[in-house]
N, C-alpha and C positions, 0 to 999 in steps of 0.2 A: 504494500500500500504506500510506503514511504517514498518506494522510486515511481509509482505514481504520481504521487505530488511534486516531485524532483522534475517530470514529465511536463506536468503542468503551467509550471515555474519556470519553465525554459523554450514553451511555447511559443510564449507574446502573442497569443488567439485563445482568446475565452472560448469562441466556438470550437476551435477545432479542439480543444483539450476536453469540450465533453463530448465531442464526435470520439474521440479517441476511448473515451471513460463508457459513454455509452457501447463500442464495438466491444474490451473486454467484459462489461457486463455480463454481454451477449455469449461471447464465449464460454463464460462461467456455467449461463444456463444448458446451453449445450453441452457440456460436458456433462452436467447434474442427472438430465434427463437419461431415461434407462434404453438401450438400445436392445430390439428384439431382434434378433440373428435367425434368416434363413440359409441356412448351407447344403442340408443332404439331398436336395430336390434341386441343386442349381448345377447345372452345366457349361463350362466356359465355352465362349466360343472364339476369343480368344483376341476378341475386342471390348472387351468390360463389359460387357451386357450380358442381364439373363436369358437361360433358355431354359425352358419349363418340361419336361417330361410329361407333363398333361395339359395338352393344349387347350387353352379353353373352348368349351360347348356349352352352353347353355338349358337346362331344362326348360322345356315349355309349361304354361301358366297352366295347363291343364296337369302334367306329370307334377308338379310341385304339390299341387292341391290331394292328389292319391296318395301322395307321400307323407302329407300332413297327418290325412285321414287316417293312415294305415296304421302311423304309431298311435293314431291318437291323441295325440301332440292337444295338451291344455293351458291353463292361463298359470298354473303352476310349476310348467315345466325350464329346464334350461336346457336349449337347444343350440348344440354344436353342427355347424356347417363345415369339414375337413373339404379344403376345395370349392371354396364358398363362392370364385365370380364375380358376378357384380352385386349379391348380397340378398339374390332376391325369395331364396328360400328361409334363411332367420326374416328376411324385411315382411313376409308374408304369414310369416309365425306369429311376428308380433301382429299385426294388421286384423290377422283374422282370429287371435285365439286369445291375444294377451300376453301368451308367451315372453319369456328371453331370449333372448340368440345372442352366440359367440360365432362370428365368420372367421377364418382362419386362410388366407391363400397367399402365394410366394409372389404372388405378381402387383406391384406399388401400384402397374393401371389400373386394376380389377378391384383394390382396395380402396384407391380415388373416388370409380365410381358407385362402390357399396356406399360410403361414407354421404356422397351427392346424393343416392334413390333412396336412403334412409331419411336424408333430411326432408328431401320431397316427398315422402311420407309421412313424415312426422312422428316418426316410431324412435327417434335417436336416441332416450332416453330409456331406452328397452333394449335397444341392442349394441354390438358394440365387433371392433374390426382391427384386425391384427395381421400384419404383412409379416409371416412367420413358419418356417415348417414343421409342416403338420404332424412330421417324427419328434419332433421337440417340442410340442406342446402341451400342457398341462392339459389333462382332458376329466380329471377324476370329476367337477364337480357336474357333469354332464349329466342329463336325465333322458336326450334323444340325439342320438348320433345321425347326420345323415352325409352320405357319400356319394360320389358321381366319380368315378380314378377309372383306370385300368384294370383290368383284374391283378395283374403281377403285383401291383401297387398296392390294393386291398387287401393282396395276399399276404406281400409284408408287412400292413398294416395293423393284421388279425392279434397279432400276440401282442402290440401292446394295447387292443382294444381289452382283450381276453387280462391283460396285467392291472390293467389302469381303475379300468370301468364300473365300476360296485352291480354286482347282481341285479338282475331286475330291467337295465338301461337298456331302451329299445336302441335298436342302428337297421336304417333305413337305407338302402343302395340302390340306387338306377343303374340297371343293367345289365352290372355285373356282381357276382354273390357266387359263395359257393356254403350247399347244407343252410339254406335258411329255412324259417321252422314256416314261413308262407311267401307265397311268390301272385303276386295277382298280373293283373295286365293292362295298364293305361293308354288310354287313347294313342292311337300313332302306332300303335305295336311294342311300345317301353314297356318294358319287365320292370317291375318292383320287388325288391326282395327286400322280406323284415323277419329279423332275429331277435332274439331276448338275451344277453349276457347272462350265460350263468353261474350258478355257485361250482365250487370244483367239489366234488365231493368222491373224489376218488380215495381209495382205504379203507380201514377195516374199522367198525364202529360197533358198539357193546353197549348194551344195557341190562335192564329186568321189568318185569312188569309187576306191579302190586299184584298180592296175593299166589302169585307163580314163583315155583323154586329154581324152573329153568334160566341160563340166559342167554341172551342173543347175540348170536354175531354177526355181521352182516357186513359180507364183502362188496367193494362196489367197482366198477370199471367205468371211463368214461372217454368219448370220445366227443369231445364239444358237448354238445348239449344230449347227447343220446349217452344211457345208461345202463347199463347188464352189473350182473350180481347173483351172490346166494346168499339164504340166509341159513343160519344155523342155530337149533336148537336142541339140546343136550347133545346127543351121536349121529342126530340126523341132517343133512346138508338140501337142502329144498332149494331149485332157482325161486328168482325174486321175477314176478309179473308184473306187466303193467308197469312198468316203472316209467314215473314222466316226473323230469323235470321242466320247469319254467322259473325262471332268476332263479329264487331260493327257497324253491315251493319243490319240496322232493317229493313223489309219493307211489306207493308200490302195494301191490299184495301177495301171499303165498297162501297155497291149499297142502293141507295135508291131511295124511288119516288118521282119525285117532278113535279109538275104540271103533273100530269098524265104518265109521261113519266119514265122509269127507268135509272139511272144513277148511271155512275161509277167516281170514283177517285179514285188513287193509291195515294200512300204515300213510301215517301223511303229517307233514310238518314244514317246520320255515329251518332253514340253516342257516348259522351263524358259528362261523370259523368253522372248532372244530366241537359242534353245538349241533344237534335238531330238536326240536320242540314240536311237541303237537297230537296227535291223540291217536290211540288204535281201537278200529269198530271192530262190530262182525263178530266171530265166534270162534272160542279157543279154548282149551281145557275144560269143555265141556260147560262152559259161560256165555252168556252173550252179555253186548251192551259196550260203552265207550270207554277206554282208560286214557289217563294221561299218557305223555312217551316221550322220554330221553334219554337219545341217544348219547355219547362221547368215542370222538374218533381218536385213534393213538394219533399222534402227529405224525410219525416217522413214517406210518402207512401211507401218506398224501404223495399222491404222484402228480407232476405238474400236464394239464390238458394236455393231449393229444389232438392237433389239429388236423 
């Protein structure tokens, strides 16, 4: 600051000494300010400018709208756009639902003009716009993922959706998906694909039931969202049926014989780490009627998805 005023004083221009005060001001703030870095998505081409791996396309106002619908998309949600354009699927989130929207794309024109069609909407206070790659971005507080890439790209994409994304979070894809749990078809011949992230619940998990002396073990295997297993009860190893998960909604039944007769009990709960909770109906040692049910996984049993 002191050679500052040393600056100052050796001027002999009142203006130009606060032209001068004023330029490092400026610098100061530029520095302060936090710079968001797109790297893994940029290709030199060997004149300083970016080249995008996914060239922009646009969704039409009719596929936007199926996409909305499809997750469901409400005024409580936060909606991430990976590949976001000119903004106009979060700008129509907020417009039409309430929603929030986070847009995320590597390209400064496409973020220009999200920031412009947001204002011309009047939604700016809902949504918000980030020239950033999409491998580097923080995505956990996300409640609806939606995609338009390549497949290769979605492909590398999956394990950190699968890492990042809390159970439950819809991701929505134009046209390219692979195992999504529904696929519809919008206008124009666009495929829409929507999935549910979900819980991992691969391993071996134990409990007991009130009033029962047996206990249960119950192995699980998982390949994304699809589930196989057995359960087992004293000496006896039974597959597990019906097994469907959605987020962190697991729920299964097994038959067996007992006393001559065959018998069913379902199983169904919410999972939490290495946690499920939830109740088993149906009929079992010769009982019927609802129990509570929880389960505990070993840890060491957890194997990481299989994609």
């Amino acid at each position: 600051m002191k050679a500052l005023f040393q600056i100052y004083e050796r001027s002999g221009s009142f203006c130009a000494s606060l032209k001068f005060l004023a330029f490092v001001a400026a610098a100061f703030v530029l520095v302060l300010l936090p710079v968001q870095g797109a790297v893994s998505q940029i290709v030199s081409n060997g004149q300083g400018k970016v080249q995008l791996d996914v060239p922009y396309e646009p969704s039409s106002g009719d596929v936007v709208e199926v996409m909305l619908k499809i997750a469901e998309v409400g005024k409580n949600d936060l909606v991430y756009d990976l590949g976001c354009g000119d903004g106009r699927i979060v700008i129509a989130a907020a417009q039409k639902t309430g929603a929030r929207g986070v847009g995320i794309d590597l390209d400064p024109k496409r973020i220009q003009e999200s920031l412009e069609n947001a204002r011309k909407a009047k939604v700016t206070r809902r949504v918000q716009f980030f020239q950033q790659d999409l491998f580097r971005t923080e995505i956990d507080q996300a409640t609806v993922v939606m995609l338009y890439l390549y497949p290769e790209v979605n492909l590398k994409l999956r394990p950190k959706l699968l890492r990042e994304l809390k159970p439950g979070t819809r991701v929505v894809s134009h046209s390219h998906d692979r195992r999504p749990d529904q696929t519809i078809t919008a206008p124009g011949g666009h495929a829409i694909h929507f999935w549910v992230i979900p819980a991992n619940v691969t391993g071996t998990w134990e409990w007991n039931l009130p009033g029962e002396k047996e206990r249960y073990v119950l192995k699980l295997n998982q390949q994304f969202q699809k589930v196989s297993g057995t359960l087992q009860s004293g000496s006896e190893e039974i597959p597990a049926q019906n097994l469907e998960l959605k987020g962190d909604w697991l729920q299964f039944s097994v038959e067996r014989l007992f006393q001559g007769q065959m018998q069913t009990r379902r199983f169904m709960g919410h999972v939490q780490g290495h946690l499920i909770e939830g109740a088993a109906e149906g009929t079992a040692a010769g009982s019927q009627g609802n129990q509570s049910w929880k389960a505990e996984r070993n840890p060491s049993s957890m194997k990481p998805l299989d994609l």
